[in-house]
C-alpha positions, 0 to 999 in steps of 0.5 A: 500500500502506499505509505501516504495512504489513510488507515480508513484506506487500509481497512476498507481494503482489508474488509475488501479482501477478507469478504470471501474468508472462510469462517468455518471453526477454527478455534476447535477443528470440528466441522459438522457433516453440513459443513464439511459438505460446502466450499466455503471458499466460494463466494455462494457461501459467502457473505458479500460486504461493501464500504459506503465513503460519504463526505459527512460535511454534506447535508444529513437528509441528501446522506440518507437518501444516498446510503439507501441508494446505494444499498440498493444499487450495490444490493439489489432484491437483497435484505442488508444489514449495516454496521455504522458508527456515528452520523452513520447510526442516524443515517442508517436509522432513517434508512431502516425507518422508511425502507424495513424490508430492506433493512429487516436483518437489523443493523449494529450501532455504536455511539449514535447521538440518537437524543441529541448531540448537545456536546457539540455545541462546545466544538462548534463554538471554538474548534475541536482538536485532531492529530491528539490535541497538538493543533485545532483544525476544524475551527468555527470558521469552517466548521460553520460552512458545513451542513451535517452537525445541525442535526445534532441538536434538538428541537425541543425542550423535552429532548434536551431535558436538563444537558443545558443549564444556566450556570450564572449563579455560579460565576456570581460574586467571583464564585467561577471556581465551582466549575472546572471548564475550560471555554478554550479547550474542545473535548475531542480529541485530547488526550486524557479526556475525562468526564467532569462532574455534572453541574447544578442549575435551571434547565436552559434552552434556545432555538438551536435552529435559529442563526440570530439565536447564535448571534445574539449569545456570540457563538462561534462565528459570531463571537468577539474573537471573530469581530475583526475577522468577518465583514457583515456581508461574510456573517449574513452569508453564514446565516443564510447557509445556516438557515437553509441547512437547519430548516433542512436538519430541523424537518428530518428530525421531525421525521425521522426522530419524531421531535414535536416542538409545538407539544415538546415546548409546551410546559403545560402539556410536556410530561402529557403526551409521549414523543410519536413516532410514524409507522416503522412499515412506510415507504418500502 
């Protein structure tokens, strides 16, 4: 392999090339009289796989719809079963909720942000780090110009329960010692990272999906660090983007995920009436 080649590379190619293995019992040596019958080196016995790439920047609905697509193109008349991680567990959710048949051996999962992604906010708002904290590639200024992260957040006050809260009483009478945060610093990718404990106070809430929102509380792009870098027109253009991508990230959780801000947000019916969900059987 080239040496410049990335280890997603290598590990595509080493599932492209293990595909067709033999997966008869090698920890005891005993085959049943069935097995010993078939060759399993044949692909008839085999379990095909193929790797879906996707530039995950790119809007979460058009993500959906092209994992399906190529399901079916790469599959075709056949159930498929998806092992995602990710923004590729929501991908795979909407996919296995509008296509069950397709998709009716199940999936495996793993750290899907199902509820909400609201840890993000913190990356969002300053950058996060890669190559193991020693610089902060994705910074505000791009990571605003992309589309799939909207859909991180939620909709309504009932699925952000109590991960946002307002910590002003703790910074009061110079008390900001309570909470060991450091604003500068992303959570992903340091090394050593570790949970810090949770902290007290009013549940909180703004329209994630809403740009002037960001502006007004001066996050990310928006904040003061930024106030010499960015001219007006640059700013009304990261809102406009914003827009369109969070109506689109706003509709798909509504559909997907079933979030219903208008029963969600009001109190006086919020622990009433449960979070609905559209028929799983719709759409094959």
């Amino acid at each position: 392999r080239d040496a410049n080649s990335g280890v997603f590379d290598r590990i595509g190619s080493f599932v492209e090339r293990t595909s067709f293995w033999d997966f008869s019992n090698e920890k005891t040596g005993i085959a049943t009289e069935q097995e010993s019958n078939q060759q399993h080196s044949s692909p008839k016995y085999c379990r095909p796989t193929a790797i879906f790439s996707y530039d995950w920047r790119r809007p979460l609905p058009e993500l959906c719809t092209e994992l399906h697509n190529f399901c079916e193109e790469t599959f075709p008349n056949q159930p498929v079963q998806i092992v995602a991680h990710s923004l590729g567990g929501l991908m795979t959710f909407a996919a296995m909720r509008h296509h069950p048949k397709k998709y009716a051996p199940g999936a495996v999962v793993v750290g899907v942000p199902f509820e909400t992604g609201i840890q993000y906010l913190q990356d969002l708002h300053k950058g996060y780090y890669t190559e193991l904290d020693r610089c902060r590639q994705f910074t505000p200024g791009a990571q605003f110009t992309m589309s799939s992260h909207w859909g991180f957040f939620p909709i309504s006050k009932k699925r952000l329960q109590d991960r946002f809260v307002d910590v002003t009483e703790h910074f009061e009478n110079g008390g900001d010692h309570e909470i060991k945060f450091d604003s500068d610093k992303s959570g992903i990718g340091k090394i050593g990272t570790e949970f810090q404990p949770a902290v007290k106070g009013a549940s909180a809430y703004f329209d994630f999906y809403n740009p002037d929102a960001w502006e007004e509380l001066q996050l990310g792009v928006f904040g003061p660090e930024f106030d010499d870098k960015l001219c007006d027109k640059q700013r009304e253009a990261y809102k406009e983007h914003m827009s369109i991508q969070m109506a689109a990230a706003k509709a798909w959780r509504k559909r997907v995920l079933g979030e219903d801000e208008e029963i969600d947000n009001n109190d006086g019916i919020l622990n009433q009436i449960p979070i609905r969900f559209d028929p799983l059987a719709r759409g094959e």
